[in-house]
Structure formats: structure tokens, C-alpha cells
N, C-alpha and C positions, 0 to 999 in steps of 0.2 A: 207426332204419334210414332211409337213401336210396334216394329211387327214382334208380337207373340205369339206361338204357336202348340206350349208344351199342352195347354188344358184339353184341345181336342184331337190333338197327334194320342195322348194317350188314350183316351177313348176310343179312336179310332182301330188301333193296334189290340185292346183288347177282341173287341167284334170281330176284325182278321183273325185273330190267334183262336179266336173260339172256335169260328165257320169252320178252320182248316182241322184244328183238333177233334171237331162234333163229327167230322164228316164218314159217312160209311159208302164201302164201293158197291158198284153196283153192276149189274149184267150186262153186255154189250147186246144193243138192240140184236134179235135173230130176226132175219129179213129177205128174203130174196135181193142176192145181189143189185139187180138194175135196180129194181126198188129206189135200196140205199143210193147207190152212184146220180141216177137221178133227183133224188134230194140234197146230194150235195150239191148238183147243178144248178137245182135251182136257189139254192143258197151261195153260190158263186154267181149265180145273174143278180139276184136281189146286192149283193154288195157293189158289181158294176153298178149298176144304174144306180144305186144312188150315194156312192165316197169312190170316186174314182182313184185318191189318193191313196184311200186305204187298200182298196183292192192289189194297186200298181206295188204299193211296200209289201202285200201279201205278196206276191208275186215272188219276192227271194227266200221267202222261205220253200224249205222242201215240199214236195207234193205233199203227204198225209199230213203235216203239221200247215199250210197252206188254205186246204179241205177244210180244216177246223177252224182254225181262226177265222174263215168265210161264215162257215157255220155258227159259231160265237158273233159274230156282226150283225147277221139274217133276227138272230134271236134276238139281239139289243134292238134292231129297227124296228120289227114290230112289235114287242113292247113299246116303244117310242111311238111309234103312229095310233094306237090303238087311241093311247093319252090325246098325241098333238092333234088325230084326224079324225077320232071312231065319232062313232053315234052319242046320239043323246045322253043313252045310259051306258057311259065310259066304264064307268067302275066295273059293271055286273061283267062286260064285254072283258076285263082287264081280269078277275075274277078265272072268268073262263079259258084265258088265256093261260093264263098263271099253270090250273090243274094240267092243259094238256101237255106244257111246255116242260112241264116239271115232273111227269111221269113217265117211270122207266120203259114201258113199251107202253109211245102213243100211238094213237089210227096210223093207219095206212096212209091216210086220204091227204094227213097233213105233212107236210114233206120237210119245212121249217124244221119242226118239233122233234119228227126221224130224227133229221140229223146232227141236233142239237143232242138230243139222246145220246146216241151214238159217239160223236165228241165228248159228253160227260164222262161216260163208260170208261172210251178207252184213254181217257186221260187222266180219267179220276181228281174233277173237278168239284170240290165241294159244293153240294146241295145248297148250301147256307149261302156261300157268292150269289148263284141265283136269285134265291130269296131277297139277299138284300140291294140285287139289282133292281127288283118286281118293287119292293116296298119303296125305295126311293122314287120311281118311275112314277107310280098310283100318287108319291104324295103332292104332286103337282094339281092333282081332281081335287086336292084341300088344301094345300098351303101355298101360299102366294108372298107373302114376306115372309123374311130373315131380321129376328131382331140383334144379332150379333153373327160375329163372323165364325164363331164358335159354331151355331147353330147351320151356317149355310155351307161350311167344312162338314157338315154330318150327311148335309143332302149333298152334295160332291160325292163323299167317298161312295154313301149309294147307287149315283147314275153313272158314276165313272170308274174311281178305284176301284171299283167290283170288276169291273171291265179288265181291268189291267190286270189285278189279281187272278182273275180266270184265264189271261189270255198268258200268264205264269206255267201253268201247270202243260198248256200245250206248248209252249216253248222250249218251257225247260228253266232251273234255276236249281245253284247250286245249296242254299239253303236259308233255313225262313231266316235270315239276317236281310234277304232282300224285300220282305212283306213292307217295312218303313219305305222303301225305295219306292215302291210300287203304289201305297198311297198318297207320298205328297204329288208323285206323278199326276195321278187322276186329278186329288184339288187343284194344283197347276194348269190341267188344260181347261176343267170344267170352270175356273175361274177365268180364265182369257174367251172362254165362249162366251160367259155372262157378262165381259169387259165390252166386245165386239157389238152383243147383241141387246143394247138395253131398250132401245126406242125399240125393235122388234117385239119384245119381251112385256113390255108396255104397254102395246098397242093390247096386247093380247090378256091383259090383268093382272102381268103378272113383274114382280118387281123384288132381284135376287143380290139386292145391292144391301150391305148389313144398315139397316134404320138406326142403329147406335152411330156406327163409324159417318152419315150419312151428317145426323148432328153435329158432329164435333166438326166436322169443317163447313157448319153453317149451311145445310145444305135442307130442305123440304122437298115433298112427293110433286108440289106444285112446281118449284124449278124441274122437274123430271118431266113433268105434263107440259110443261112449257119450253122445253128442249134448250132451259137457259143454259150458258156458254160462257163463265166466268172464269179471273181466276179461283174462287171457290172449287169451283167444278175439278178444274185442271191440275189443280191440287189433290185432289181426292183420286182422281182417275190414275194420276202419279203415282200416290199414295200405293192403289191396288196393282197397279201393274209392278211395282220395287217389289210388293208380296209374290206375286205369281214368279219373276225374276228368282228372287230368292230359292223359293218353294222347285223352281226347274233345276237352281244350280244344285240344292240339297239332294236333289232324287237322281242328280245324275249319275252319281258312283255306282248305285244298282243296276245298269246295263252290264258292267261286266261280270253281275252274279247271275246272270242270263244265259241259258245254254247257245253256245257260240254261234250256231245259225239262226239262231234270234236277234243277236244285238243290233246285226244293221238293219235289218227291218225296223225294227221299235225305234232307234235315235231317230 
């Protein structure tokens, strides 16, 4: 088999180009200082505790640019848990979520969502990245297979390259010639996550491996429920990690369209 990538790189690139074009600024939350300062703290403990990695590479960037990218992480986790951990009724919960996280002056009371606001604001983060971080996030409560690779490149750019696209705008970058950089980036990691994590993913119903490309090296849902260990298997798992390879080498040039206190954190 070939890796191909043009059918959903340009799909992709459209939706960035749009989000970033569609996008209007918006007020920087007005708050009583400690307020703010303590919601970014606790938007700095929620990233310790749980990506110590990410925290430690936040770490070299500048304080206010730092502050945010913490704040951008706090936002992505809980969206994430709401899906991996909430209640019965995910969606209504994820729903709810969505309005508070996404409005330009939320409560007090939430501190996440302050300073998430606030990061928006003063960085002028398109509304629409969020959006299509939330929509990819929720489509987990309905979709559990990928019938082609085209298809689970669309959920990537959503739970990931959104990620990296927003965490753009707080870094810095010299211009939207790095937007392609920034999304094979995201399918690249969010593919090595679903490489790592499939017996997890499994247990749990859900199964993010494309049921086309599955076939073609002679592969069924049943060798997956059965944790068969072939060369079938080893072949295909090759197969996907030469893509994520590729996919890493292609996105690398876009670190140097990165504002220069960005780059070494991000590589």
C-alpha cells in the first residue's frame, strides 16, 4: 500500500483557513486581577497534575505566553474528561460545557473558562478552533469506527490540530503558510496515540484503526478482540507508523515559522 494524503490535507486546510478567516476579536475578560491570576493557577495545577511533559516544555516559554498555553491545556482536559469520565448524560454535560467555555465573559465561579476567555482575547484565537476542538471531542459520544483513513484524519484534526492551531496564535507564527505545518502535526501525534493505545481504546468500544486499511492486510475486529500477534498485524502497524513518520518529517519545516520562543518548546 501508498500513503496518500492529498484528499483529506485539503479538506483539512480548507476548515483552518475558514476558522481563521471567519474569526472576530473579542474583549479581554474585565475581572478583578487575583480573580484572573488565580485562574490561571489553577489552570497551571490542572496541567501539572496531569502532562507533566507538557507542563515542563511549557515551562521555556515566557511567562504570559506560558499562562496561556496552560490555559489552552486546562480547556482541552476538560473537554476530555467530561467525554472520557462525566456522567451518564455526557453529551447534555459536554453541551454545557461548550456555552460556558465559549463565552466571552463566563462566571466567576469557573476559573477553567476565565482563563481560557482571557487567553482567547488577548490572543485572538479563533472562535471556530474551539469549536472544532468541542465537535471532534463530543464525536467520541457517537462515533467509534473510522471507515477510511480519510475519515479518522478529519477526527485528528479535530481533537488535535485544533490544539496546535490555537496554540499558534499564543506563540506566535510568521504566517498562515505554517497552518499545513500545524495540521499534519496534530494527525501525526493523534495517530501515534491511537498506535500506542488500541487494546485500551478497545476495551473501552472504541476502535480508531481505518476498517478499509484493516482489510487490505487481512485483518478483522475479531483479531483485535483477540489481541492476535501476526505478521498481518506487523505489517499493518508498520504500515501506520511509516504514515505518522512521514506525516512528522512533512510538518517539521513549520517550527521555524514559529515565533522564536516557541520553537523549542513545540519540537
Amino acid at each position: 500500500m501508498t500513503i496518500n494524503s492529498l484528499s483529506w490535507e485539503h479538506s483539512l486546510l480548507n476548515r483552518a483557513y475558514h476558522a481563521l478567516n471567519n474569526s472576530t476579536p473579542i474583549e479581554p475578560v474585565s475581572l478583578d486581577q487575583k480573580l484572573l491570576i488565580d485562574a490561571y493557577k489553577q489552570s497551571a495545577a490542572i496541567t501539572q497534575k496531569y502532562s507533566h511533559t507538557f507542563y515542563i516544555a511549557s515551562s521555556l516559554l515566557p511567562a504570559a505566553q506560558r499562562a496561556a498555553v496552560r490555559a489552552l491545556y486546562a480547556f482541552c482536559r476538560m473537554s476530555d474528561d467530561i467525554v472520557d469520565e462525566g456522567e451518564e448524560n455526557r453529551l447534555h454535560e459536554l453541551l454545557r460545557w461548550r456555552q460556558e467555555s465559549l463565552a466571552n465573559h463566563p462566571r466567576k465561579d469557573n476559573p477553567i473558562a476565565l482563563a481560557w476567555a482571557d487567553t482567547r482575547a488577548q490572543y485572538h484565537i479563533p472562535r471556530q478552533y474551539a469549536e472544532q476542538l468541542l465537535d471532534g471531542v463530543a464525536s467520541d459520544l457517537i462515533q467509534n469506527r473510522f471507515a477510511t483513513f480519510d475519515d479518522l484524519a478529519h477526527y485528528c484534526y479535530g481533537v488535535a490540530s485544533t490544539v496546535g492551531l490555537m496554540t499558534m496564535h499564543i506563540v506566535g507564527y510568521s504566517s498562515e503558510s505554517a497552518i499545513p505545518y500545524a495540521i499534519k502535526l496534530g494527525v501525526a501525534l493523534q495517530l501515534t496515540n491511537i498506535l500506542r493505545d488500541v487494546g485500551e481504546d478497545w476495551q473501552n468500544g472504541r476502535l480508531y484503526l481505518p476498517q478499509d486499511e484493516l482489510a487490505q492486510f487481512g485483518l478483522t475486529e475479531d483479531d483485535i478482540d483477540n489481541g492476535l500477534i501476526n505478521n498481518r498485524w506487523r505489517a499493518f502497524m508498520q504500515f501506520q507508523i511509516d504514515r505518522a513518520r512521514q506525516l512528522y518529517a512533512e510538518a517539521l519545516p513549520g517550527i521555524s515559522m514559529l515565533g522564536q520562543n516557541g520553537r523549542f518548546a513545540i519540537a
